[in-house]
N, C-alpha and C positions, 0 to 999 in steps of 0.2 A: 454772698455767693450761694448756690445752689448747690449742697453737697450732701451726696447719698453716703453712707455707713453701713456696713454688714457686722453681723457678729456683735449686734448691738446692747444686747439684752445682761450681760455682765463684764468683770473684767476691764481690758484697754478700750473694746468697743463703746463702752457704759461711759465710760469715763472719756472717752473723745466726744461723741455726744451731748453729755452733760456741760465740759464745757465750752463747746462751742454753743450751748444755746446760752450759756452765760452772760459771751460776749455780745448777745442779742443785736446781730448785724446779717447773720447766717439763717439761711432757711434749711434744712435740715431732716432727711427722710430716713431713718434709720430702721434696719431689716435684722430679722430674728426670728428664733421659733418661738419663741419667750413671748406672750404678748404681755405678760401681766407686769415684766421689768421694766419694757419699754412706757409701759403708762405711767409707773413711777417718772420717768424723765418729764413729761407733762409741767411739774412743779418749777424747773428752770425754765419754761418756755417763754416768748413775749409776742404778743402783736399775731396770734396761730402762724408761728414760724416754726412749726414742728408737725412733721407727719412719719406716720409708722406703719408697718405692714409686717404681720406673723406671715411668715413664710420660711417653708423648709429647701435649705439650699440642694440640699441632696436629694430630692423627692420628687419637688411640686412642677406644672408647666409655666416655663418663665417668659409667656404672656400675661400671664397675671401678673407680674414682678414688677413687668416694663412698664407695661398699662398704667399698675400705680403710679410709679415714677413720673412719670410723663403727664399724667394728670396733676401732676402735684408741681410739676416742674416746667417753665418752656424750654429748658435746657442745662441738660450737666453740667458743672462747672470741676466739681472734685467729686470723683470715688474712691474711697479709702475700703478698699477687700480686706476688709481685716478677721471676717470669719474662718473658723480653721478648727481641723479636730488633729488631737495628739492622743495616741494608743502605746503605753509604754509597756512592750510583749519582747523575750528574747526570739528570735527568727524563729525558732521551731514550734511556738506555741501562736505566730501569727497566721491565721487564715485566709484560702481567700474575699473573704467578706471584708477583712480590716483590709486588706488589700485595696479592695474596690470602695469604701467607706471612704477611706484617708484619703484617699487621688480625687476621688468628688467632692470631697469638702473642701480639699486644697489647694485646688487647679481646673476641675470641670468646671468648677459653681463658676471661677474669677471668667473661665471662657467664654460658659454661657452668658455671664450678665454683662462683660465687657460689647460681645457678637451684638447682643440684644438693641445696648444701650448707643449705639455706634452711631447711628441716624442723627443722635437727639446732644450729644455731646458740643460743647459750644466751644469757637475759637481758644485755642489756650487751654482746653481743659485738660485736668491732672487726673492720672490716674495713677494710685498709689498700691499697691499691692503687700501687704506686710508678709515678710518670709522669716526667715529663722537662719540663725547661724550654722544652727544642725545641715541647713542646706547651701552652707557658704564655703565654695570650693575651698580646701585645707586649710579649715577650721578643722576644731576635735572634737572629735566623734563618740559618742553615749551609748553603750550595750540597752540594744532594748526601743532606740528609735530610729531603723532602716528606713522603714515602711514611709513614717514623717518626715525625715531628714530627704528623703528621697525628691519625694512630694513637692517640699519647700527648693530643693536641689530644682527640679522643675517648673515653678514657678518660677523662680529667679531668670530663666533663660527664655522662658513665655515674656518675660516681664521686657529684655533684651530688643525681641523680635518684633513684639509689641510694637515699642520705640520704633523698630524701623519705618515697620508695616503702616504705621496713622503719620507718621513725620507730614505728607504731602497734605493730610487735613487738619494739620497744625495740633494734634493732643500730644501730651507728651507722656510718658508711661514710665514711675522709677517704680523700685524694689526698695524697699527698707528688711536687713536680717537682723530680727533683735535676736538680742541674748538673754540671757533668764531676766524675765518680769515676775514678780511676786502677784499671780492669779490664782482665780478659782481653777481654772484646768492644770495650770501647774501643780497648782496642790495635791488634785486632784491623781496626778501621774506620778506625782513624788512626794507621798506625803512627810511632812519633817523639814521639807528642804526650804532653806529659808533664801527670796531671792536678792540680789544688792539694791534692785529699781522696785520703786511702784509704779502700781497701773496707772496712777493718778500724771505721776512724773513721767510717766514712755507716752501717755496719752497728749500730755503739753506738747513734747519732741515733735509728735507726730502732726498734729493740727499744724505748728509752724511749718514743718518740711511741705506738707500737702497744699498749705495754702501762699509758700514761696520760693519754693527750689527749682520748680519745672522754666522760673526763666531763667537759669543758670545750667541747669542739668537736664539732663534725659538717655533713658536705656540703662541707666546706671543700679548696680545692686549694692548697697551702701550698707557697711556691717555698722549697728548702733550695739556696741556691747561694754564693758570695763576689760574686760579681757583680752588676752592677745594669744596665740591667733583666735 
């Protein structure tokens, strides 16, 4: 299959990437700002069934994005959006810039490259959107991630609408809300806090969901967590 990856350069992204080029069957374009992580991936690659593109999801014109894609591909099979930024600030000390930051990283970026990728998308393809429990209607809620929670609140329902909207050209579109993965951005946002899943272990989940659930499912926001709610 033909699948693109965002958010590729550490963490769950790194680690879907990595090993899907393992199972050396997958051709595989994975997108980042990072260029220098993603050339580490290189070492698992077989047969040039690995291509990469530094690109800033927040930033850059995403003709250049597509273009790559497309040159590298005759067509999508699976997108896994798994790029995402998290800003843990109590409401009065967030801005509008985190404002505008977090909703591009979380939800413009998946618009633009979903809009973009529309044309080139093949029969059956998946599009996987990774969200957060933080934005999984009555789940529990964290002092200090509105802004994210929100974000991912909105994805989830982009993710929905999605489903409706491509049904008639056959893509199917789910949501996955994990719950704490043990990452670098996690760390990052909490430092100390130690999480139940690896990236290594949510990365596996996720490659199977993305590469067999859309012919069973669709529209669907699927919470992956140990916890209840």
């Amino acid at each position: 299959m033909n699948i693109v990856v965002t958010g590729a350069s550490r963490g769950i992204g790194f680690q879907i990437v990595k090993q899907l080029l393992e199972k050396r069957v997958h051709h595989v374009f994975a997108v980042a700002r990072s260029k220098k992580e993603m050339e580490l991936l290189r070492q698992y690659e077989n047969n040039n069934m690995y291509e990469f593109l530094a690109f800033d999801l927040m930033q850059e014109n995403y003709n250049k994005l597509v273009s790559g894609i497309t040159d590298a591909f005759s067509g999508v099979d699976v997108l896994i959006n798994n790029a995402g930024l998290l800003i843990n600030k109590p409401l009065t000390e967030l801005s509008d810039n985190d404002f505008d930051n977090i909703f591009s990283a979380n939800i413009k970026s998946v618009f633009k490259l979903v809009k973009g990728l529309l044309p080139y998308f093949s029969d059956k393809a998946h599009i996987v959107n990774i969200s957060s429990m933080g934005g999984y209607q009555g789940s529990a809620k964290f002092p200090g991630l509105s802004l994210y929670s929100a974000s991912k609140g909105a994805l989830g329902v982009f993710t929905e609408c999605l489903a409706e909207e491509l049904k008639d050209k056959n893509i199917r579109a789910n949501a996955l809300a994990l719950g704490a993965v043990q990452t670098e951005m996690l760390s990052e946002a909490f430092p100390g806090y130690k999480a139940p899943v690896s990236a290594e272990e949510m990365a596996e989940f996720i490659i199977d969901f993305a590469l067999k659930a859309h012919h069973q499912i669709n529209g669907k926001i699927i919470p992956v967590s140990l916890s209840t709610p």
